[in-house]
N, C-alpha and C positions, 0 to 999 in steps of 0.2 A: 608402484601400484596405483591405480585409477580408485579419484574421492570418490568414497561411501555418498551418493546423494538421496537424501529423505526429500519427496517436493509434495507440501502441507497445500492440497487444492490441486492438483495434478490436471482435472479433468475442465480448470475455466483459464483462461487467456494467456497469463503468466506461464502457468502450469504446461500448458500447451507449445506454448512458445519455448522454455526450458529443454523437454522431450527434443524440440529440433534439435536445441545448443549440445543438446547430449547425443543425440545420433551424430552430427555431424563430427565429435571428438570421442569415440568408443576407447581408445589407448588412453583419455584421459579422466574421465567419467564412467562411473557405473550406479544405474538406478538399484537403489536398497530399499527403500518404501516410494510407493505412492498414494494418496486418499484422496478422499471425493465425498459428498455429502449425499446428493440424491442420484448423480449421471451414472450409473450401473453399468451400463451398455458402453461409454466411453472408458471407464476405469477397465472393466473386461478387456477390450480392444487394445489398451494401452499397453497393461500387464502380459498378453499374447505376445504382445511386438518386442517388449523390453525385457519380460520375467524379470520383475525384482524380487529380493527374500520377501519381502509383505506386502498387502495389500490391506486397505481401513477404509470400510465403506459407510459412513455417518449414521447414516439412515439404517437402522436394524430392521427392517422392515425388506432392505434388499439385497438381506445378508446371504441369503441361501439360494437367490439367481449368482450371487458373485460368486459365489464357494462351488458350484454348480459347476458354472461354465470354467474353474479354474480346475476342476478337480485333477488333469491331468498333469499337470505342472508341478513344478518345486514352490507352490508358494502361498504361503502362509497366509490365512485368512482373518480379518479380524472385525468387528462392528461395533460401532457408538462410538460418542464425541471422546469418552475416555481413554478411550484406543490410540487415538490420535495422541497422546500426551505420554502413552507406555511407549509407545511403540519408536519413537525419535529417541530415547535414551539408549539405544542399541550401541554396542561398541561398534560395529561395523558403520555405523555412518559418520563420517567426516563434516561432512555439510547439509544444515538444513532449509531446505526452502520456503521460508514462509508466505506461502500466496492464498491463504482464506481468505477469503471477505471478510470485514467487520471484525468486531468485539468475539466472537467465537474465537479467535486465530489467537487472544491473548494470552490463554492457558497453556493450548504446547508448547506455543513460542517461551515463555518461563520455565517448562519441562526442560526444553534443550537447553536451554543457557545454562539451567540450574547442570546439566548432565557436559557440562565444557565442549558444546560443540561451536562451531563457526556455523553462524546466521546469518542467510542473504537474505535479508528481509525486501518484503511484496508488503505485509501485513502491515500499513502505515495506521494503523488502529490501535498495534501495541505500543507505542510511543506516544501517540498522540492521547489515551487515557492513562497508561502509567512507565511515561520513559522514565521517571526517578527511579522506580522501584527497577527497572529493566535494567539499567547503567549501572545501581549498586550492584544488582548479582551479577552482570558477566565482569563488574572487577575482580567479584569473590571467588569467580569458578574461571576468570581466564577467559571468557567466550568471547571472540570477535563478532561483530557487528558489520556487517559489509552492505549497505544500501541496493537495493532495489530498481527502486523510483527514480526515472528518468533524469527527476531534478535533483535528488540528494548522489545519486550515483555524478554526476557533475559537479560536484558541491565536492567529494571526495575524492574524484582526478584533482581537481583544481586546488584541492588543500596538500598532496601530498609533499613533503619535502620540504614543508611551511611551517614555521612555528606560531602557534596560535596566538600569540602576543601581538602578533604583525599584520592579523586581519581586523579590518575597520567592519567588514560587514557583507553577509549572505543576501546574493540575489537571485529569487528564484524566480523563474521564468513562465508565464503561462502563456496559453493558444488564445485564451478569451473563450474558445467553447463556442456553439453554436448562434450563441445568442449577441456574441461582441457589439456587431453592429446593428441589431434591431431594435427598435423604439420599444421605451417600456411599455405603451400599449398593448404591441403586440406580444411580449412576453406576459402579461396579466392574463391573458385567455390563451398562452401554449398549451399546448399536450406535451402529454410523453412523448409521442410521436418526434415530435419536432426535438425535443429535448435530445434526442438518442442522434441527433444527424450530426455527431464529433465531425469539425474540416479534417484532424490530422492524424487521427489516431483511432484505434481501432480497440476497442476496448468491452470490457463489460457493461452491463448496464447500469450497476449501483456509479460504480464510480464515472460512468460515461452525467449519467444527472449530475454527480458533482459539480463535474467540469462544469457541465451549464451553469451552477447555481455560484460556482468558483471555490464552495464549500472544498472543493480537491485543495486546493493552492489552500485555505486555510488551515485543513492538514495537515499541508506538509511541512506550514510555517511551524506548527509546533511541534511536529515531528524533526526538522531541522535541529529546532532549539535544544532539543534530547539529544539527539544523535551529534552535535559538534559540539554542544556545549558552549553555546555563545544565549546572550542576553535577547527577549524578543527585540527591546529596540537595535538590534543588532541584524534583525531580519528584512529583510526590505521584498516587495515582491510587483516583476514590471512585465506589462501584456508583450509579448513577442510572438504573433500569431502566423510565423512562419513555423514556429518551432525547429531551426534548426541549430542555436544557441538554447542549452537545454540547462543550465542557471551559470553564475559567476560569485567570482568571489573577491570583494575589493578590497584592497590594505593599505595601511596606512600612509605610504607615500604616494597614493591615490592611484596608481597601479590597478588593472585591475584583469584576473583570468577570465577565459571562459571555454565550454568545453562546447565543442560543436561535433552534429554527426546527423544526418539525416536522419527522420522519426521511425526506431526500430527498435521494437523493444527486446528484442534478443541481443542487442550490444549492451547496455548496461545487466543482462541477465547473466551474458559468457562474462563479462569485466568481475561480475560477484560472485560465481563457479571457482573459477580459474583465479580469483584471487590468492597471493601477492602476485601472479603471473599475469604479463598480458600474451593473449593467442590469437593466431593469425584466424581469422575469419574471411568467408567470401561474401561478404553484406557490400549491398551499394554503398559505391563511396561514392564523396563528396564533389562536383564539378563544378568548381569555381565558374569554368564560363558561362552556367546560367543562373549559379549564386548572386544575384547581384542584387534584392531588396530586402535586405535585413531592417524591419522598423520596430519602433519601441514604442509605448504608450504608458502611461499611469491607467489604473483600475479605476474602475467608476464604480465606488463602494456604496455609492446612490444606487445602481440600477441591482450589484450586485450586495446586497446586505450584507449574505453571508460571511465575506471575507472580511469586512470591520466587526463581524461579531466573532469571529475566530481571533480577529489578533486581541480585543480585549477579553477574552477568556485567555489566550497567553498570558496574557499579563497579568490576572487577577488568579491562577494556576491551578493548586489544590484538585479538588475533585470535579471544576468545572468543564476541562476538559474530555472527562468522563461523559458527565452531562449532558454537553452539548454534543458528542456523538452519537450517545444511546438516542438521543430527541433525532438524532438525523437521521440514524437508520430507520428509525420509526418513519418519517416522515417520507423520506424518498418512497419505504416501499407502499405509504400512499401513493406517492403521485405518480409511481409508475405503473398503480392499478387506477390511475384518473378518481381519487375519491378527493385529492385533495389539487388544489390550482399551484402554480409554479411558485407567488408570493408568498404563500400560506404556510410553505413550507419553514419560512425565517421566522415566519410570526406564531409559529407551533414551535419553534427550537427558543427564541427570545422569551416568550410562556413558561418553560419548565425550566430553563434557568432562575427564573424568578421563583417560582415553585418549590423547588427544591432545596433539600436542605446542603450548607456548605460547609466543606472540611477542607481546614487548613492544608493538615499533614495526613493525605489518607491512609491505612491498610490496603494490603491485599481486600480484606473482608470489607471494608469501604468501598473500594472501586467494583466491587460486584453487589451490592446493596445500591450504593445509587446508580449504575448502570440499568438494575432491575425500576428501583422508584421511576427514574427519566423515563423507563419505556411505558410505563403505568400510566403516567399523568402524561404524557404524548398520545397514546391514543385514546384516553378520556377526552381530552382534546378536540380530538380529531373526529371522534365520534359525536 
């Protein structure tokens, strides 16, 4: 029988990208939910192509264009963020896709684990403000965890068949982003504009800013630390702005993997579908004879703040990495409305860290109180 797939954001990049990995394997794959926040008109179109059992369209406001144009169909209509959290506990899904943006995506994603499904996690937002609480339940409920993200999905080739005693330490790999080689001048008066011009990848906008600000690669460093289970000083993370070494992993006889594959994000997405399987795909491969300039760099945690303030919020844990997301998302979607300058943005997430109150060992009810405080005093901030 073809996995039950729920894909949590259906209608932005990930999500879009999945639908191919799912057309092109229909004997092994079959869509059981998809949702979408405000794209109505994409989710419709989608639904048309693939009819899954449900649809959850975020926005209740474009409940009744979706249910409209679906009326013919087998399929089940549904509206608000709650929906999104019923709806993945279905016995019929096998695998859930988490590709929301942000802190939004933390709720279902605990829905599914809690409900024993396997999660190809997109949403590096749920690990990054509560992978403890994440890691305890899918021990409780069995749920597998299968990585996403370019760099933990290599991080996961690379550890397979490996006993974790044996690894010395996670290296994850960035592009540098648009901004690698420009003088901090010029980054002090960027725009959004400029911000959104990724060299390798093709991505959304929230996380396309990251990259530039490299606040991604701090992400993922703490999302790593949940997901394998190793100590931050265990994480190391080095510029590779070819991107086609997409992270490694060193051990202790100084050995060390690395997973290589030209920049697509449909191979680490068919790798976490089709997991424990791997399937044949027709993606560009790799031509050695014009691979020939793999280079490496250290991060300039001078130009780029953000990533020295992510690894000491690793290290300092509790609810600061909570914290420092809800302050990010605040902040980007300043600066991709130009209200706030490229800098401004560390120096509004460094602010309500200090601001805010700290909890060792937080709740549930914790990680959603200071998620809410962070977004408060960020754009007090900011205003």
């Amino acid at each position: 029988m073809p996995k039950g797939i729920a894909i949590l954001g259906s209608t932005g990049s990930i999500g879009t990208q999945a639908l191919e990995v799912i057309q092109a394997h229909p004997d092994l794959f079959s869509v059981e939910v998809l949702t979408a926040y405000n794209n109505a008109e994409l989710l419709v179109k989608q639904a048309l192509q693939f009819v899954p059992n449900m649809v959850v369209i975020g926005n209740e406001a474009r409940y009744e264009f979706v249910k409209e144009q679906l009326k013919n169909l087998p399929v089940k209509v549904f509206a608000g963020l709650p929906s999104v959290s019923e709806v993945v506990q279905f016995d019929s899904i096998d695998t859930v896709l988490t590709a929301m943006v942000g802190y939004v995506g933390l709720h279902p994603t605990l829905a599914a684990v809690r409900a024993g499904k396997t999660i190809a996690l997109a949403n590096k937002e749920t690990m990054v403000v509560a992978g403890e609480l994440v890691n305890r339940l899918a021990a409780e409920h069995r749920a597998a965890i299968i990585p996403v993200d370019s760099e933990h999905s290599a991080i996961f080739q690379c550890l397979t068949g490996e006993m974790h005693k044996s690894v010395e330490k996670l290296i994850l790999t960035a592009s540098g982003g648009p901004f690698r080689d420009k003088p901090i001048e010029f980054i002090k008066t960027a725009g959004s504009a400029d911000a959104l011009k990724h060299p390798n990848w093709c991505m959304g906008d929230k996380i396309t800013i990251d990259s530039a600000s490299m606040m991604n690669k701090g992400l993922e460093a703490i999302e790593a630390r949940w997901l394998f289970n190793f100590r931050p000083d265990q994480i190391d993370v080095v510029i590779h702005p070819q991107s086609i070494i997409h992270s490694m992993v060193q051990f202790i006889d100084g050995s060390v993997k690395a997973q290589m594959s030209l920049p697509d994000m449909r191979m680490p997405i068919q790798y976490a579908l089709a997991w424990p399987e791997r399937i044949r795909s027709d993606f560009r491969r790799m031509d050695f004879s014009f691979t020939n300039n793999l280079s490496f760099e250290p991060p300039d945690t001078k130009k780029f703040r953000n990533l020295a303030i992510s690894f000491d919020v690793m290290k300092k844990g509790g609810n600061w990495p909570c914290i420092m997301n809800a302050a990010n998302e605040v902040v980007v979607d300043a600066f991709l409305k130009n209200q706030i300058g490229f800098y401004q943005m560390s120096d509004v997430i460094e602010e309500v860290l200090v601001k805010s109150g700290y909890i060792g060992n937080p709740s549930y009810e914790d990680y959603c109180n200071s998620d809410a405080e962070a977004r408060f005093i960020a754009k007090n901030l900011i205003e």
